[in-house]
N, C-alpha and C positions, 0 to 999 in steps of 0.2 A: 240500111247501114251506110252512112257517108264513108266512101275511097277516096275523094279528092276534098282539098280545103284550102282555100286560101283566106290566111289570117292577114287583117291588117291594121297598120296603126299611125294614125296619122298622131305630130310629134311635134310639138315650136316652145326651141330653147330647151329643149329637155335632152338627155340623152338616155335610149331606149333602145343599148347595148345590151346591159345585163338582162331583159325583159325575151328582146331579142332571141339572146343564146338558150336561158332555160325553155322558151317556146321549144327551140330548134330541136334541144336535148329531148324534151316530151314526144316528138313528132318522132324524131329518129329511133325513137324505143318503140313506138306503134309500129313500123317501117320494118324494126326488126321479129318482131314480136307478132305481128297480124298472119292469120294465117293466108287472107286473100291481101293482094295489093292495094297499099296507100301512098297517094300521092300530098306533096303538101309542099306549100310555100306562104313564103313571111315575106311581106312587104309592106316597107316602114317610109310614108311621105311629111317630109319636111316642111312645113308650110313658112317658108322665108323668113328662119331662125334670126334671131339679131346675135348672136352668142355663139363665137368661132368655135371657142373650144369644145361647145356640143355638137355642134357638127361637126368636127374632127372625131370626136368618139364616137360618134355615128356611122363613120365610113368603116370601123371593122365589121359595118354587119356584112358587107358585100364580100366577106373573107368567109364567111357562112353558109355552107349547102344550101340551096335552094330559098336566099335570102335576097333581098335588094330594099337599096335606099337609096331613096331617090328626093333631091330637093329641088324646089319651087323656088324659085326666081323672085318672089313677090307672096308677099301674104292674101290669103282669099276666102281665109277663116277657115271653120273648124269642119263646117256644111259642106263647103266646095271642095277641101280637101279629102274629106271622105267620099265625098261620088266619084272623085278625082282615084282613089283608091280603086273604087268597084271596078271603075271603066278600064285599069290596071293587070286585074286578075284575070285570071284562067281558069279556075273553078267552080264549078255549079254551086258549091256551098262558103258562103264568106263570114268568117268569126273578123267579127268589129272588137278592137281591145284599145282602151285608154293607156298611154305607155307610162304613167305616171302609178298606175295598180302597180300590185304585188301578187304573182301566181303563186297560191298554195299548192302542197300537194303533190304527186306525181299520176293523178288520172281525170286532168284539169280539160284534158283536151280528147280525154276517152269518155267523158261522160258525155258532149256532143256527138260524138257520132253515133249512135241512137238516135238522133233528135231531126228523123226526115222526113217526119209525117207531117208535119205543119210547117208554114214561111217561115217563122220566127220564133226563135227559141230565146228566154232573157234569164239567164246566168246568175241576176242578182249582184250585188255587194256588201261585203261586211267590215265593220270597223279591225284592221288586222292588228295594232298596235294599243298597247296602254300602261303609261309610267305615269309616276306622279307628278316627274315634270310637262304633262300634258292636261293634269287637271285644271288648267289658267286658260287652254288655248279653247277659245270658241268653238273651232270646225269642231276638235274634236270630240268638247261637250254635244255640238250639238246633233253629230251623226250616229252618238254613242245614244242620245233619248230619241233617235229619231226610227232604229231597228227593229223596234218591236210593232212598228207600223206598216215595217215591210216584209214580213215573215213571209213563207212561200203559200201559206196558204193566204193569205191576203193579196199577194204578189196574184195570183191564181185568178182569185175571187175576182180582181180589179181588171185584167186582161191588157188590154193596152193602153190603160189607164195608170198602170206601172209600166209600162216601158221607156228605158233608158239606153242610153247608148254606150256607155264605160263597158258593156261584158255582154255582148248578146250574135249571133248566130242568124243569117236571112239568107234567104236562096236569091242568088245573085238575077234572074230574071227580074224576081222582087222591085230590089233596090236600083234595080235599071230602070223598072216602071215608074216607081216612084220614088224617087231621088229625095236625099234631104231640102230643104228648101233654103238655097243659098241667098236669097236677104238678108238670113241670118248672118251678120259677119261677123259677130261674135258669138263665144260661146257660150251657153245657156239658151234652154228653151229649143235649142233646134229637135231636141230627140224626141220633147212633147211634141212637137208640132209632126216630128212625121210619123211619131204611133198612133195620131188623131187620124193622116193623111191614111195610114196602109188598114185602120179601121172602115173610114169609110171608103175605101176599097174593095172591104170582104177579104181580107188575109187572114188567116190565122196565126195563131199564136198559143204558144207553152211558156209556162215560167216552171225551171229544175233551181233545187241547190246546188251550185257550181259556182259561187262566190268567186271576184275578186277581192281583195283584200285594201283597203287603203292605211297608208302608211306613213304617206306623207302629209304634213298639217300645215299650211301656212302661218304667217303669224294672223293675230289678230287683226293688224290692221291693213293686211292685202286682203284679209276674205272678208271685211266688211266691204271694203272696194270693190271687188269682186262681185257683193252682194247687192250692188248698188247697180252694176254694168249690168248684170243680168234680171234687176227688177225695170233698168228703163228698157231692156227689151221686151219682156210681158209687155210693158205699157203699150210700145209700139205696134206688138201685135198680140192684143187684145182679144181683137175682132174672132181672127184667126183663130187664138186659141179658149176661147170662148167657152166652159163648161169640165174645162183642162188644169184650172187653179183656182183655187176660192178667194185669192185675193183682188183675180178679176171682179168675182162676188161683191168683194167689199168696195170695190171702187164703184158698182153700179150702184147701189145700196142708199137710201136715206143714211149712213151713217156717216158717207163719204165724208160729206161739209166738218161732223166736231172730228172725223176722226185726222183731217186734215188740220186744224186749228190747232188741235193736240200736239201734234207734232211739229207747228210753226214755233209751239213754245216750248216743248219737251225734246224734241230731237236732236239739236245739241249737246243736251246732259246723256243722252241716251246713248247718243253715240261715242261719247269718251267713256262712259262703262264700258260698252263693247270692246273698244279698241287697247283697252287697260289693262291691269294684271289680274283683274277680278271679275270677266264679264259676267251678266246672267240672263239668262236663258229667254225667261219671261220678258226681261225689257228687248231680249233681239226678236221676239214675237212681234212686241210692239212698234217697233222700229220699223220692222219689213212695212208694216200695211201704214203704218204713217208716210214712212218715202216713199212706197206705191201712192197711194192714196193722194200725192203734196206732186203727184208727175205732172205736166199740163203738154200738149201739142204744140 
């Protein structure tokens, strides 16, 4: 059974007060509640916010038992600030949280602590939000068809083949050994590439139902952008992650050539679907492996 934990959550532009304080409330009820001692701390690294006012809201967490936050001078992306995190703490066990989730629940952080027989424990995510004024918005069409791919028992089956980094639990020796791989300077693909890294390693690994919740939806036309920044990193590292996404697949593939062409002429109409009040689903299939596919060096 883990006693100590240090949760942490790296944060740019965002504010990750309210996140923050329900963690603290959850921990403090274990604290009070446990019959042997629990120790715990939250700390929250700022990866060189451009946006005062969330760092101003930020700074209540340090008003927070056993809380700190702490900003970076300079951005160093999402990889550097999470090792940046590890090298931080003081406990043997460290829950990695995306401050942008939504904690369900109140035994969010009691279903970890069982969880210390393997390195790495992954928590999962679930779509937590759904009004009608969401049925236009991409993300959330498309993390809404994308759940039933990620069930716990396929989560399971797949091993660190589903490992992500929005909700997941590592033993801090772990992630000292083998750190995120800070090339990555943006986000996406870094969490593939080091559940590929702590595989071939020989770490183990659990996947529980312990969901975070997502909640927040961009609009359409930041998460095609979004979706763009993070397919020219696949490109970039390809190599690397190699056997890790099937769009690597299609870029090595005899198909590469039409399916490139396709989107020399299609890609534009595809993309103002996407970005519109009407996306669909299928053409952002299409889309992804055409912009992959259309990458070059």
């Amino acid at each position: 059974m883990i006693q100590e934990l240090s949760i942490l959550i790296p944060v740019y532009n965002g504010n990750a007060f309210p996140a923050v304080k329900r963690l603290s409330a959850l921990c403090e009820r274990i604290v009070m509640d446990s019959p042997s001692p629990f120790k715990y701390e939250i700390i929250v690294a700022d990866d060189g916010s451009e946006q005062k006012e969330a760092i101003e809201a930020n700074k209540a967490i340090n008003q927070l038992s056993n809380c700190q936050y702490i900003v970076k001078e300079q951005n160093s992306g999402s990889a550097a600030t999470r090792n940046f995190l590890a090298s931080q703490s003081h406990y043997e066990w460290l829950l990695f949280i995306d401050c942008d989730m939504e904690i369900p629940g109140m035994d969010y952080i009691m279903r970890y602590l069982p969880c210390d027989q393997t390195d790495v424990t992954n928590g999962g995510i679930k779509v937590g939000a759904s009004h009608e004024t969401l049925q236009h918005n991409l993300r959330y069409l498309y993390e809404k068809r994308a759940e039933p791919a990620h069930t716990i028992d396929k989560r399971r089956a797949a091993g660190f083949q589903e490992f992500r980094s929005a909700n997941f639990l590592i033993r801090r020796s772990c992630i000292l050994s083998h750190p995120f791989d800070e090339r990555f300077l943006k986000s996406g693909y870094e969490d593939v590439c080091l559940g590929k890294t702590l595989y071939e390693a020989g770490a183990s690994i659990t996947h529980i139902d312990n969901p975070l919740l997502i909640c927040d939806f961009e609009d359409n036309k930041n998460f095609i952008e979004k979706i763009e920044r993070n397919l020219t990193t696949l490109f970039r590292f390809r190599k690397d992650l190699k056997g890790y996404s099937r769009l690597i697949d299609y870029g090595d593939s005899i198909l590469h050539f039409p399916i490139r062409l396709w989107h020399t002429i299609f890609g534009n109409i595809e993309r103002k679907n996407l970005t519109g009040k009407h996306p669909c689903l299928w053409i952002f299939s299409l889309y992804k492996v055409g912009f992959y596919c259309s990458l070059k060096d």
